[in-house]
C-alpha angles and dihedrals in degrees: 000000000000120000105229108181106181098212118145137195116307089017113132116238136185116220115220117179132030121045096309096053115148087023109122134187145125133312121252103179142349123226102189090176088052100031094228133137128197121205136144134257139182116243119177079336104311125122105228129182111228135180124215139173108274075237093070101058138074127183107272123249 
């Protein structure tokens, strides 16, 4: 069963699993073939771009 999570960009997202899980932050960009999505998040302050497995976000409360 495929995990089709339908976020766009500037939608905020909550990461759950992998090293940045419980960041959230907006989404940059959407890779649907790879099944990756970019956002930012803030860590100790700084504003870093990350990319995570459309499988590790949910929309964020």
């Amino acid at each position: 069963m495929s995990h089709q999570l339908d976020v766009q960009v500037g939608t905020d997202v909550r990461v759950t699993g992998g090293p940045f899980s419980d960041f959230t932050g907006p989404v940059l960009a959407v890779d649907h073939a790879r099944g990756r999505v970019q956002l930012t998040v803030d860590i100790l302050g700084d504003v870093t771009r990350i990319d995570v497995p459309l499988s590790d976000v949910v929309r964020a409360a």
